[in-house]
C-alpha positions in Angstrom: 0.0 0.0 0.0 2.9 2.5 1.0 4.3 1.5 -2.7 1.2 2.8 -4.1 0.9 6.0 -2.5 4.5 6.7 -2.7 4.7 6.8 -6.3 1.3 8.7 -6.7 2.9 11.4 -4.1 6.6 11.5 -5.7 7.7 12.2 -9.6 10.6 10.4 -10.6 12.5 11.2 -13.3 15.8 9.8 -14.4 18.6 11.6 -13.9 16.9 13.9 -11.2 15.8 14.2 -7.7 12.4 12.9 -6.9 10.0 15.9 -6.6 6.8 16.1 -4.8 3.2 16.1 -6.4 1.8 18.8 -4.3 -1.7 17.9 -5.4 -1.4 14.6 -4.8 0.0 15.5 -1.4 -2.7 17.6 -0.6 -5.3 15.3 -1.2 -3.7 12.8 0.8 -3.0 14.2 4.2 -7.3 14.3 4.8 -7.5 11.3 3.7 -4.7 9.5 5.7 -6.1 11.3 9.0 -10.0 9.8 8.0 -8.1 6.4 7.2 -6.5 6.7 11.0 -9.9 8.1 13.0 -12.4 6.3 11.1 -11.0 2.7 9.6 -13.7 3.2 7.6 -13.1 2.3 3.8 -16.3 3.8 2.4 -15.5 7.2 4.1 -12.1 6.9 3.3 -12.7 6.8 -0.5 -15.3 9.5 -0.2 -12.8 11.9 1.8 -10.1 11.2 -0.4 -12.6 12.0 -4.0 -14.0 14.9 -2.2 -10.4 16.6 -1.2 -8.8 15.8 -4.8 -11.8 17.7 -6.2 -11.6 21.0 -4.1 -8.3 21.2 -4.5 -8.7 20.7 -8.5 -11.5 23.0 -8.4 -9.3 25.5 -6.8 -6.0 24.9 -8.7 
């Protein structure tokens, strides 16, 4: 699972430094602290779509 999120979060490109997908990032600090409180898969998934669209709506 860390694997997963990891590469989402990180850009890799050869012959660089890994940079950070701020986005991606964004949208996953809600959704790690609803996966910690709640253990609830169903709100997890609906944190995690609702965050990713604000902050699309707003970048």
């Amino acid at each position: 699972m860390t694997a997963l999120v990891v590469q989402n979060i990180l850009i890799f490109k050869i012959g660089n430094w890994p940079t950070v997908d701020w986005l991606n990032l964004g949208a996953a600090i809600p959704t790690i602290i609803t996966a910690i409180v709640t253990k609830s898969l169903l709100i997890i998934v609906v944190v995690g779509i609702i965050s990713m669209a604000v902050l699309r709506l707003f970048m």
